[in-house]
N, C-alpha and C positions, 0 to 999 in steps of 0.2 A: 650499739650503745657505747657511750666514753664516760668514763669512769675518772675522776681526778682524788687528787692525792699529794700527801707530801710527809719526809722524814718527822720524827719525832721534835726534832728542833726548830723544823718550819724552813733552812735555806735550803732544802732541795725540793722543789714543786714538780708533779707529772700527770700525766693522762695516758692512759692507756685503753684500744678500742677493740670492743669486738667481744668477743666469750674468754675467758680461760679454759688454756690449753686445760688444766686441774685443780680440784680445790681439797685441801685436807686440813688435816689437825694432828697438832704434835703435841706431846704430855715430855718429852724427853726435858732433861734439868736445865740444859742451853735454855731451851724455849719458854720453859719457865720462868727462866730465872728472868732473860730479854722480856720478856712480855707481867711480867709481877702475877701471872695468873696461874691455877692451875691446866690449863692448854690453851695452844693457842693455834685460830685459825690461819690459813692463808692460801692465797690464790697463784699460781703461777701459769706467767703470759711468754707468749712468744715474745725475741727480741723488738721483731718488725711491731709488734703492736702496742711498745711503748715507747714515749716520746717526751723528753724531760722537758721542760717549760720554763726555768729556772732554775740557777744554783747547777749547772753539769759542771762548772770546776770545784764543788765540791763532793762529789759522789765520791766513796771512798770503800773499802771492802775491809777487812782484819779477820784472821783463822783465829776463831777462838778456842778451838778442836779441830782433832783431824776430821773429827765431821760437822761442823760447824763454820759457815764463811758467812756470817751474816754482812747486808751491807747498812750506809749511813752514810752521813755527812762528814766530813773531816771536823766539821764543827763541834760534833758529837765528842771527839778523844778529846778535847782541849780542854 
């Protein structure tokens, strides 16, 4: 199965194939607060089975906590 996708602001596009390696849910305040909900799901994939399709000069990462790296588009901090 492939799976497509992209950043909240639309310049990064990806696809990614196969299963997740894991799926969960966070309630923690990071996650909250990033997502406007009270939790929030998400899937995590092997490197190998994601593949950016657009926008790879903008992927971008920032520590928002020491346990918090969420990533995004550089387009996102401007």
């Amino acid at each position: 199965m492939v799976y497509s996708g992209d950043c909240f602001c639309g310049a990064v596009k990806l696809e990614v194939i196969g299963a997740p390696e894991a799926m969960g849910y966070c309630h923690c305040q990071s996650c909250r607060s990033w997502s406007a909900a009270p939790v929030n799901a998400f899937t995590l994939w092997k490197p190998s089975a994601v593949r950016i399709t657009a926008g790879a000069e903008q992927v971008a990462t920032f520590q928002k906590s020491e346990l918090s790296q969420p990533g995004g588009s550089g387009e996102m901090r401007e």
